[in-house]
N, C-alpha and C positions, 0 to 999 in steps of 0.2 A: 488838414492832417497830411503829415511826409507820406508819400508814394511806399515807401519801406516799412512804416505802421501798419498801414492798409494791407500790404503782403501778407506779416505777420498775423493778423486779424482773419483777414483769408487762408492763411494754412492751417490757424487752428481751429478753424471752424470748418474745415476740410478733416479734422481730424478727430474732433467730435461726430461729423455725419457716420466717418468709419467706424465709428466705437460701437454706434447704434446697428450697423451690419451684425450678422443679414437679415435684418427687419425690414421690410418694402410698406408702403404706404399702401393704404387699398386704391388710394385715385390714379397711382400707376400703372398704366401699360403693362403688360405684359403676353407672352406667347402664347400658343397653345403649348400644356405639357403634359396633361394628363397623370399627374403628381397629385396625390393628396396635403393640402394643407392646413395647420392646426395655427389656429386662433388665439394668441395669448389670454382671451378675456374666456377662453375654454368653453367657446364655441367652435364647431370643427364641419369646415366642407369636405364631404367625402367624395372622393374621387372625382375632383372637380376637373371638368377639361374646361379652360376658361379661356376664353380668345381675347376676352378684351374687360377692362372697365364694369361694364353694364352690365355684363354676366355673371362677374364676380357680386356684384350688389346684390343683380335678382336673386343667386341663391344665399347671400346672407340674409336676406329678408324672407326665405322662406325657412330657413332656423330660427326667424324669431329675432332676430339683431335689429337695431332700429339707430343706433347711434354708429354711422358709419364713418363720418370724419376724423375719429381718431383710434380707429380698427387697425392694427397691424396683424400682419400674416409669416407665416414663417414653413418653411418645408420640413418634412419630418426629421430629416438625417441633421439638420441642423441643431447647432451646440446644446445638447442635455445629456442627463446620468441618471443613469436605470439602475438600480439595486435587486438583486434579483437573488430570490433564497430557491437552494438547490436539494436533493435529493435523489440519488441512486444508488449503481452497483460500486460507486466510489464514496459510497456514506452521505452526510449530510455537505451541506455548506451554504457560502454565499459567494456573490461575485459582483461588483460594477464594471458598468459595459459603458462607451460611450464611445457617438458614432468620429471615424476621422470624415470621411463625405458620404455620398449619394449610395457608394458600394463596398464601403469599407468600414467595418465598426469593429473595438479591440476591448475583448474582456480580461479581466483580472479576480483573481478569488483564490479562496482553499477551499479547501472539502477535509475532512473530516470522517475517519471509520469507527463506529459506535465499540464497545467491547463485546463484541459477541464470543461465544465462547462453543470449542466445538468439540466432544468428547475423543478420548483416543486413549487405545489401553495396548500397552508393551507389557508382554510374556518374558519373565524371568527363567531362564534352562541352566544348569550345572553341566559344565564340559558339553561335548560334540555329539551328534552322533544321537543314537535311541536315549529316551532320557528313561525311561522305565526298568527297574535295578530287575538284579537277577531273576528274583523270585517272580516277579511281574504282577507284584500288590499294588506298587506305588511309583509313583515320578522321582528322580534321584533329589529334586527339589523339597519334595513334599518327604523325602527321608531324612533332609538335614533339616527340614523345619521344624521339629521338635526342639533339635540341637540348640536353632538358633536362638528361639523362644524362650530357652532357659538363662539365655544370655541377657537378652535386650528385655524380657518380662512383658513382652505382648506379643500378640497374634500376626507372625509371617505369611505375606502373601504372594504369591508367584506372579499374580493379575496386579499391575503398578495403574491406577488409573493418571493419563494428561491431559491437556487443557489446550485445543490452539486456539490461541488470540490474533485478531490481524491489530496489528499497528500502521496502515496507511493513512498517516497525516498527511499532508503536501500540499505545497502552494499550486496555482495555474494561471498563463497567458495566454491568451485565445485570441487569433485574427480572424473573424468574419466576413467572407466576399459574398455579397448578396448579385451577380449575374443574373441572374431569371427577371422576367417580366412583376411576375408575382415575389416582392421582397420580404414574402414573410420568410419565405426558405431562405436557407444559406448555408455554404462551405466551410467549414473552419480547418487551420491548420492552426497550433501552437503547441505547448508544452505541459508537461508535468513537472515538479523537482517537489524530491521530499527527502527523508534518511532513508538507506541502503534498505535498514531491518523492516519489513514489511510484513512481518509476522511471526509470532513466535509459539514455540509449545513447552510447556516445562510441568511439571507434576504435582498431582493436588497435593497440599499439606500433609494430610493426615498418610501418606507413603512412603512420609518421613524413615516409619519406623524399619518398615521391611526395606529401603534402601540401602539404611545402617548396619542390617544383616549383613544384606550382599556385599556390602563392603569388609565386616568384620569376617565373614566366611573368604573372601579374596585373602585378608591380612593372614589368616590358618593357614591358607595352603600356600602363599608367600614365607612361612616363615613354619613351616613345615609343625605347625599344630602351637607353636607359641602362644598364648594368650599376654602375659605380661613375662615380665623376667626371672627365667626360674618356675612359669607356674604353665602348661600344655594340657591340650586335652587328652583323654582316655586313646592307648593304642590303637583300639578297634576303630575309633572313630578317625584319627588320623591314618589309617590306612584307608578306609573307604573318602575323606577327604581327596587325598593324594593319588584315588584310582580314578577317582570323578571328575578332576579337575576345576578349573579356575568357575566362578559363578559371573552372569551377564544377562544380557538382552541380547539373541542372536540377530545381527544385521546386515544381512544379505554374506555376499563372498568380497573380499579387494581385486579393487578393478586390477591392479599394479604393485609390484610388489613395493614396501614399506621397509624402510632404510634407515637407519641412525644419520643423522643431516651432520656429525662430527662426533671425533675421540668421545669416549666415555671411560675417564679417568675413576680408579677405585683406591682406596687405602688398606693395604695387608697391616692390619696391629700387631701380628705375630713376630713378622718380620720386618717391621717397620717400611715398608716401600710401596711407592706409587707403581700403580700397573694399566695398560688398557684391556679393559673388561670386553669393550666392542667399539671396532674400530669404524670410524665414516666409511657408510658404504652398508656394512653390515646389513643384511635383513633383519628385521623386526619380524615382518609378517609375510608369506611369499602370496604372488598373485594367486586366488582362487582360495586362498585360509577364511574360514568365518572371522566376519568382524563380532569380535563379543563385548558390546558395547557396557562401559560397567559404569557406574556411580562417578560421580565426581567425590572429591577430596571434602566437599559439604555435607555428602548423602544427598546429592539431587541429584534431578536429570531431566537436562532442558535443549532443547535446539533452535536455530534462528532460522527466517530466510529473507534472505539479499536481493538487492536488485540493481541497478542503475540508478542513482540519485536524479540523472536526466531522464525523461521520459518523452521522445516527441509521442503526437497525438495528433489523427488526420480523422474528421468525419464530417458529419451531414447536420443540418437543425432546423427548428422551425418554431416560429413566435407570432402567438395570435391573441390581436385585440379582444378583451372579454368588456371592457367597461366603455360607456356612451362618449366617454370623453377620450378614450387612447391610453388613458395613464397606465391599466391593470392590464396586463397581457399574461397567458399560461403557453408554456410548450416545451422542447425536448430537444437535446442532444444526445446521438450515437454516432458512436467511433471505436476505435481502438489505437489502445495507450501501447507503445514499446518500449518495453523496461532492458530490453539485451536480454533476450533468449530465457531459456528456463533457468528459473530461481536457483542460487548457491542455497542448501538445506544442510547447515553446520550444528556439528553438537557441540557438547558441552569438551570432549576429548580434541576438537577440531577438525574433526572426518567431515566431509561434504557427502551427504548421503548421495547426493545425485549423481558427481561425476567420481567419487573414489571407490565406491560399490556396488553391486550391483543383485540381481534377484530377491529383490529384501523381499520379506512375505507376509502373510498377514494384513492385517488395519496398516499398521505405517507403508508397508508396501503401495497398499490402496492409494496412500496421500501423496505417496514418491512418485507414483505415476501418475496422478490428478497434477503434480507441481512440473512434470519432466512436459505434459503436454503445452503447459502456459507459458509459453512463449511470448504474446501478449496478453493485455487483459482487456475485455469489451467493457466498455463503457457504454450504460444508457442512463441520464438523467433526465430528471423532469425537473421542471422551477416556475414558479411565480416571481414575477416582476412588475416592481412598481418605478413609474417615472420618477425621482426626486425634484428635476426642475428642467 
C-alpha cells in the first residue's frame, strides 16, 4: 500500500479518535484533579481525587461496576443540555442551559407572567374644588346622577372599579461563571428582552355604563346643554351644569404647562372663512391645573406601563444535585433585572401619569408611587432541572 494511502488512513482515523473526545478510557493515566466524574453507563465516582489507574478501578469496584474494560468517563462541564422548568417573581418558564467549559455555562429561556389580576377603583368628581353643592346634602356627582340615569336608563356610579394586569412575557440569555471551589454556586450576568407594555389597567365591563354618562355629561356642558339638534335640557339644569363644570377622574396637578403642538384651524359657516382658533404654543392647560382625566371616545378608561424592551440582569445562583445519579438537580437564582428607570404609566388621553403629573391621590396615587420607586425589578426564581443528555 502507497505511503499517501497510509497517511490518509492515519488522518482519518485521527479524526474519528477526536469525534469520540472527550471521552478517556479508564486504563488511562491520569492527574490528580479532584473533579467529580460521571460515568456514561450511569454510574458516578463522587469526588474522586484519582492519581492514577488502580484508584480509579478500586473505586469503580466499590460502586459495584465490574466490567471495566470498556468503561468510559467523562467530567461534568463536559457536552450535555439541562432543561430546566422555572418559577418566580418573573412568572412561570423554562430554560436550556448547557456548559461552554469547566467555568462557564450559558442559559437560554422565557418566563412567562400568569394573568393576575389586581383591583383599583378611580373616583369620578364634576369640576374642581369642594364637590359638595350648596345646600351640603349631596356630591355635585351624586346631583347630576339622577339626571344622567334618565338618559342611559341604569344606575350611575361615581366609584369606576379597574383591573391591573401585568403582561411580562420575555425572552432570557444567561452567562454562568462558576469561580468558587464549590461549583454549585455561580455569577450570572445576561439579559431580559420582551415588549415595552409590562402592564396594564383598564376597567371592568360592567363601567361601561357610568363611563358613558361621564361622557355624555362632558358632551352638555361642551355644547352648552345640547342633547341632539334642536332638542337641550331643562334651564335649571344647564345652569347648574355650566356652574359645575366639565365631569373626570381627578389626577394629580401638570407637571408643565400643556400646549397646542400646531395651528388649530376652525370653519366660520356664517361667514364662510377659515380662522385659527389656537394658535402652536397656546396653552391647553397651565402648570399646576388639575388633570381631569375623562373617558375615552369608547367609554373606556384604561393605562399602560412601559419599559425598556432590553433589560440587562446581574445576580447570584446555586444548583444542587437531588438524584443518585446527577440527572435531577433543584435551586435558585436572585438578581435584579434593569428595565431604564421607573416605568412610563400612559393613559388612554396619552398623559404619563409618572413624569407629566404629579400629587395624584388616592388608590392610583398608591400605584404611581409603588411604579415611580421601581427602578428595577428583583428577581428571585426557583427551578428543577433535569439532564436531557
Amino acid at each position: 500500500m502507497k505511503k499517501r494511502h497510509l497517511f490518509i488512513i492515519a488522518f482519518l482515523s485521527s479524526l474519528c479518535t477526536f469525534a469520540q473526545a472527550p471521552q478517556d478510557t479508564i486504563s488511562q493515566e491520569f492527574s490528580a484533579t479532584g473533579k467529580t466524574y460521571d460515568l456514561i453507563d450511569n454510574h458516578t465516582i463522587e469526588s474522586a481525587r484519582t492519581p492514577s489507574t488502580q484508584a480509579a478501578r478500586t473505586t469503580l469496584a466499590e460502586a459495584g461496576e465490574t466490567r471495566l474494560t470498556r468503561a468510559y468517563i467523562r467530567r461534568p462541564w463536559q457536552a450535555h443540555l439541562d432543561l430546566s422548568l422555572t418559577a418566580g417573581s418573573t412568572g412561570i418558564g423554562f430554560e436550556l442551559s448547557m456548559p461552554v467549559n469547566e467555568y462557564l455555562k450559558v442559559r437560554a429561556g422565557g418566563t412567562f407572567m400568569p394573568k393576575f389580576k389586581y383591583p383599583l377603583t378611580f373616583t369620578a368628581n364634576i369640576g374642581e374644588g369642594d364637590q359638595m353643592t350648596a345646600d351640603g346634602l349631596e356630591t355635585r356627582f351624586e346631583r347630576m346622577a339622577g339626571m344622567l340615569e334618565g338618559f342611559v336608563g341604569q344606575p350611575v356610579d361615581d366609584k369606576v372599579d379597574m383591573i391591573v394586569t401585568p403582561t411580562m412575557n420575555q425572552a432570557k440569555f444567561m452567562l454562568d461563571v462558576t469561580p468558587f471551589r464549590n461549583k454549585s454556586w455561580h455569577l450570572t450576568a445576561g439579559f431580559y428582552a420582551g415588549k415595552s407594555k409590562v402592564a396594564t389597567c383598564h376597567n371592568e365591563t360592567h363601567e361601561i355604563t357610568s363611563l358613558f354618562a361621564i361622557n355624555l355629561y362632558n358632551r352638555l356642558y361642551d355644547n352648552n346643554g345640547e342633547i341632539a339638534l334642536g332638542f337641550s335640557v331643562p334651564p335649571d339644569i344647564l345652569m347648574q351644569i355650566m356652574w359645575f363644570g366639565r365631569a373626570g377622574f381627578p389626577t394629580g396637578q401638570y407637571v408643565n404647562d400643556i400646549v397646542y403642538a400646531e395651528d388649530v384651524w376652525v370653519h366660520d359657516d356664517f361667514l364662510d372663512i377659515d380662522y385659527i382658533e389656537h394658535a402652536k404654543g397656546d396653552i391647553i392647560h397651565a402648570k399646576g391645573d388639575t388633570y381631569m382625566m375623562a373617558p375615552s371616545m369608547e367609554n373606556t378608561a384604561h393605562a399602560d406601563a412601559f419599559v425598556n424592551k432590553f433589560r440587562p440582569y446581574f445576580g447570584v445562583g446555586y444548583d444542587g444535585t437531588i438524584s443518585r445519579d446527577g440527572r435531577w438537580k433543584i435551586g435558585f437564582d436572585a438578581g435584579v433585572m434593569f428595565w431604564g428607570g421607573a416605568p412610563q404609566l400612559v393613559d388612554h388621553a396619552g398623559v404619563d401619569l409618572m413624569y407629566d403629573v404629579m400629587n395624584i391621590g388616592g388608590q392610583v396615587g398608591d400605584y404611581v408611587e409603588l411604579a415611580r420607586h421601581a427602578k428595577a425589578f428583583p428577581v428571585l426564581e426557583l427551578k428543577l432541572t433535569h439532564r436531557i443528555f
